[in-house]
VMD Tcl script that draws the C-alpha trace (Angstrom):
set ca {
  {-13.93 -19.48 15.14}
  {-17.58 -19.37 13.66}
  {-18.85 -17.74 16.60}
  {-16.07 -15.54 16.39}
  {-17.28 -14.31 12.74}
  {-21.01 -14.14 13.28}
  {-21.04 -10.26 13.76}
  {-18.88 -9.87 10.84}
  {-20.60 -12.45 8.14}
  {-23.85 -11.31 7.48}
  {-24.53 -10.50 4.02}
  {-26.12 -14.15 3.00}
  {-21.96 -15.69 2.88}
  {-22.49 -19.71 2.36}
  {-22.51 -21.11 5.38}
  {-20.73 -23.95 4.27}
  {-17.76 -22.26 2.52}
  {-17.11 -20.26 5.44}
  {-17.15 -22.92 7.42}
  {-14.31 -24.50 4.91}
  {-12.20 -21.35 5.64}
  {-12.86 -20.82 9.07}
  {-11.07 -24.08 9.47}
  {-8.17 -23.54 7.05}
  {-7.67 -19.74 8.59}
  {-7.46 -21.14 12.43}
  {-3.75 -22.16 11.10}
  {-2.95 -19.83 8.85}
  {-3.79 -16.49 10.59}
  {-0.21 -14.74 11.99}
  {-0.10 -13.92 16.26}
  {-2.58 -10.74 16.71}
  {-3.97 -11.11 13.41}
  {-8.03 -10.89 13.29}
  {-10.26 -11.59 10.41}
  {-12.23 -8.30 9.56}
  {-14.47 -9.68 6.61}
  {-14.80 -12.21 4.50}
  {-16.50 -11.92 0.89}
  {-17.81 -15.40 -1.03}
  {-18.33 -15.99 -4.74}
  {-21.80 -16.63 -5.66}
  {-22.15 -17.67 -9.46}
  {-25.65 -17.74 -11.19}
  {-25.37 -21.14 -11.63}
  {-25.02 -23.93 -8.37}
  {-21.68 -23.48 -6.97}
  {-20.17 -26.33 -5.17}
  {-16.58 -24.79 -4.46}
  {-16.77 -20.93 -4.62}
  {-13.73 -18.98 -4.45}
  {-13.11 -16.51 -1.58}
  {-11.47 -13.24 -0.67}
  {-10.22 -13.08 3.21}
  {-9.45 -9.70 4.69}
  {-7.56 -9.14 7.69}
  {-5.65 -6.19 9.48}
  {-2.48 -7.55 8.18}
  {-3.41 -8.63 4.94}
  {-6.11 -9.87 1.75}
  {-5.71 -13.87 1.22}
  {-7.15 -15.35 -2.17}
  {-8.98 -18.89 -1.00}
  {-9.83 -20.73 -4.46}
  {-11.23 -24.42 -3.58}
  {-9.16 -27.28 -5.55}
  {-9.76 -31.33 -6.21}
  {-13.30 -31.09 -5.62}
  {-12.89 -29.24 -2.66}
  {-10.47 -31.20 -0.73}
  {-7.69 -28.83 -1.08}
  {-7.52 -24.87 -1.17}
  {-4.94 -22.48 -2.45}
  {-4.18 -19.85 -0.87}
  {-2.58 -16.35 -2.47}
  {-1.59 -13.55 0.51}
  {-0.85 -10.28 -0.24}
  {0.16 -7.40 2.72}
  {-1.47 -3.91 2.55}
  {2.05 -2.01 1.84}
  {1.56 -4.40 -1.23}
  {-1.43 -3.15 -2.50}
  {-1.74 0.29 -4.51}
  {-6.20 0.32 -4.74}
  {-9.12 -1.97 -4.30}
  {-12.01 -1.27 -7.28}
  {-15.61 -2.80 -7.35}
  {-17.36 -3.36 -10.35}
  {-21.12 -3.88 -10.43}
  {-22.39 -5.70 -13.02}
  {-25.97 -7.35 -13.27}
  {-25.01 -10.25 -11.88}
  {-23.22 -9.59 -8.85}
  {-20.12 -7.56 -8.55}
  {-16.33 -7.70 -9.06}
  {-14.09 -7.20 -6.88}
  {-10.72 -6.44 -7.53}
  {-7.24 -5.13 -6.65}
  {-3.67 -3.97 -7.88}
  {-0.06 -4.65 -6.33}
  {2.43 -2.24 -6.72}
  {4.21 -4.61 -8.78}
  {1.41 -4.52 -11.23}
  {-0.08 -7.82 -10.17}
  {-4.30 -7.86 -10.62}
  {-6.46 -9.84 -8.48}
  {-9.82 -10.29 -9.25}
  {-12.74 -12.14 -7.82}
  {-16.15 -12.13 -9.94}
  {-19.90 -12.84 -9.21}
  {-19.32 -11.56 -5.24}
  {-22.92 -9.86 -4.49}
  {-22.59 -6.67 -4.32}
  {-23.27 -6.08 -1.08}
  {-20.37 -8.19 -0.29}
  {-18.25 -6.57 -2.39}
  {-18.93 -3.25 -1.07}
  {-17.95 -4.56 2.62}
  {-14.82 -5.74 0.86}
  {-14.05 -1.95 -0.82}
  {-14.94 0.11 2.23}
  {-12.64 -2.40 4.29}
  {-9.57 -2.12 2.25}
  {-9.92 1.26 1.75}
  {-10.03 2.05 5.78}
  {-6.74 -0.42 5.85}
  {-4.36 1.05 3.01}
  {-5.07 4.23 5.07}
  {-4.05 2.96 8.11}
  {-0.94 1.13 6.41}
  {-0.36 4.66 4.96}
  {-0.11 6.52 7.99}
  {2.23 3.98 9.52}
  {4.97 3.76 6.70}
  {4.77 7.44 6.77}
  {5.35 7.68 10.81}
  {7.92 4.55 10.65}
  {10.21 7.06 8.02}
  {9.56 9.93 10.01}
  {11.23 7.99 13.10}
  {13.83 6.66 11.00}
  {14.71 10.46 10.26}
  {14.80 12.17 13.53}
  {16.84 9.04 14.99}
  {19.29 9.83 12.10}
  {19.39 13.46 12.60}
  {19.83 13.90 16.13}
  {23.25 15.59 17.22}
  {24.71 16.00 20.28}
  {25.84 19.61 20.74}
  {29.51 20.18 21.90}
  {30.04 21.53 25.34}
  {30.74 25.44 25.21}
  {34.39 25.76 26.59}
  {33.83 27.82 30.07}
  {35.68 31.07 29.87}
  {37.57 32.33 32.90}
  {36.85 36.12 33.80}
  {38.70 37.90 36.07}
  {36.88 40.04 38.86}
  {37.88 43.65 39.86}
  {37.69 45.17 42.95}
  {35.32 48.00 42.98}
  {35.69 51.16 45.49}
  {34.01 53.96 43.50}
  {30.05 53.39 43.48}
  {29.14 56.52 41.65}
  {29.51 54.96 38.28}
  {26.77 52.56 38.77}
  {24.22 55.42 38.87}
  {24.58 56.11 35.41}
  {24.73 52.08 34.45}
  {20.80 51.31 33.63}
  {20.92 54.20 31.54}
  {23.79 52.84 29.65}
  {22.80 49.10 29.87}
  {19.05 49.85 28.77}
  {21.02 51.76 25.39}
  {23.34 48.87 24.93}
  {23.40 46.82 21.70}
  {24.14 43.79 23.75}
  {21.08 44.05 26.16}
  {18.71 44.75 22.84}
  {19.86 41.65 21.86}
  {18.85 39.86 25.03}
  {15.30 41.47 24.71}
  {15.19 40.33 21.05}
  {16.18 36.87 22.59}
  {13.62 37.24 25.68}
  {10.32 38.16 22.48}
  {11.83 35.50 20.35}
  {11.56 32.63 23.40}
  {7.97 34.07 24.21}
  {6.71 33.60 20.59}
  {8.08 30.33 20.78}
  {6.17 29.29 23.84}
  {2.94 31.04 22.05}
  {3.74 28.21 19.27}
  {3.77 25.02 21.87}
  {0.50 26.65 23.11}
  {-1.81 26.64 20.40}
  {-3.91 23.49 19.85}
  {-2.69 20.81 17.61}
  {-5.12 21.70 15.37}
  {-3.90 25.35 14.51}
  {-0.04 23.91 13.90}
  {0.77 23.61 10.49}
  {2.58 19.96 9.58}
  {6.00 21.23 9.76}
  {4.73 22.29 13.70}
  {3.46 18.67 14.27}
  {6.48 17.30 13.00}
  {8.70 19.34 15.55}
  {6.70 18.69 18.40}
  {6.99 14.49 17.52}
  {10.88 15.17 17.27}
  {11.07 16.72 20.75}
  {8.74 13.78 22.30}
  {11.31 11.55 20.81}
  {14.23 13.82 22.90}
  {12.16 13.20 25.99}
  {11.77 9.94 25.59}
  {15.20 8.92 24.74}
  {16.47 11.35 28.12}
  {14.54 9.52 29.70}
  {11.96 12.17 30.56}
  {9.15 10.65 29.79}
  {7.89 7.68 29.60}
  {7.20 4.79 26.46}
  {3.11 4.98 27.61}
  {3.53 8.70 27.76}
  {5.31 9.03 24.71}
  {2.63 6.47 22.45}
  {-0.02 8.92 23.67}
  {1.38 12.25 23.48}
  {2.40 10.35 19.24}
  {-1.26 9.21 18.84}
  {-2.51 12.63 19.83}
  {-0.56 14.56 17.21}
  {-0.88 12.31 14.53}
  {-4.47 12.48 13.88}
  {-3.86 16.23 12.88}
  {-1.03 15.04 10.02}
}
mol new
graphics top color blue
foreach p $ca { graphics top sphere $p radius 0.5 }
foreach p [lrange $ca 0 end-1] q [lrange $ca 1 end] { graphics top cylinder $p $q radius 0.2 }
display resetview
């Protein structure tokens, strides 16, 4: 797993307390799980057993050394968990520091700062990432709950007349062009084309309510089978980087 976390540990961590975790982590880490940094205490004076702060894409573990070393405690916490990460530099190293929305504070002192800006810029990238997914997941959970199956129209019967005298029909685009009902179909006819206008303007001109629409009538597709899951994921991925 070392080699693993070469690209990722290079801001002076102690070899040998990584090397402690590394070891713990290869049975602790959840299935597609992947270590994204990993910040280590560094106290002024010689420190034997430093404490540790593990962040993945799932989570930030808490790895505090106990009995001399030959036991660790570990404290997990997932990122819909955690309201902000905060740095604070002081001369000596940095802390670094978090809050759960059930008002629990984590901190970890003496991490270089360095380190402990790694740490911030980390967490920061994954509570936005977390955010966007929570907000996505509800937005599924809606349209799934709102979608309603229109009745069938009952199909009216209409009875057909014979005709004989053709001269009426000369005066009939006149009349039909004057009608209120064939205004209405115009009206209908401008309203559809302004609609297709809407579907296409970039995503980038729609305005959120817009996005939203179009993700409820990808869902419709994919549900009538139109489209496909692969085809549905990309045509998602593509509209939410504009919410």
């Amino acid at each position: 797993m070392l080699d693993n976390l070469k690209k990722i540990l290079n801001e002076d961590q102690d070899p040998k307390a990584i090397e402690k975790i590394s070891e713990k982590l290869d049975n602790l880490l959840m299935q597609g799980e992947e270590v994204g940094y990993i910040g280590v205490q560094k106290k002024p004076a010689l420190t034997v057993f430093p404490d540790s702060i593990v962040m993945t894409n799932k989570r930030i573990i808490i790895c505090k050394p106990k009995n001399l070393g030959l036991s660790m405690s570990f404290t997990d916490y997932d990122w819909n968990e955690i309201v902000a990460p905060m740095v604070k530099e002081n001369l000596l190293g940095s802390e670094f520091s978090f809050v759960t929305k059930t008002d629990i504070t984590e901190t970890i002192d003496y991490i270089p700062k360095n380190q402990a800006r790694k740490l911030y810029t980390f967490a920061k990238e994954q509570l936005e990432i977390a955010k966007r997914s929570s907000a996505f997941s509800k937005f599924e959970s809606h349209i799934e709950e709102a979608e309603i199956v229109p009745d069938l129209l009952p199909v009216e019967t209409v009875e057909v007349e014979e005709v004989t005298d053709f001269s009426n029909f000369i005066e009939q685009p006149r009349q039909l062009v004057e009608s209120t009902d064939f205004k209405e179909e115009v009206t209908e006819v401008i309203s559809q084309n302004e609609i297709i206008s809407k579907e296409n303007k970039s995503l980038d001109q729609l305005s959120k309510e817009e996005l939203f629409e179009k993700l409820q009538n990808y869902k419709k597709l994919l549900d009538n089978g139109l489209i496909l899951q692969g085809e549905y994921d990309a045509l998602k991925n593509e509209v939410i980087k504009y919410l």
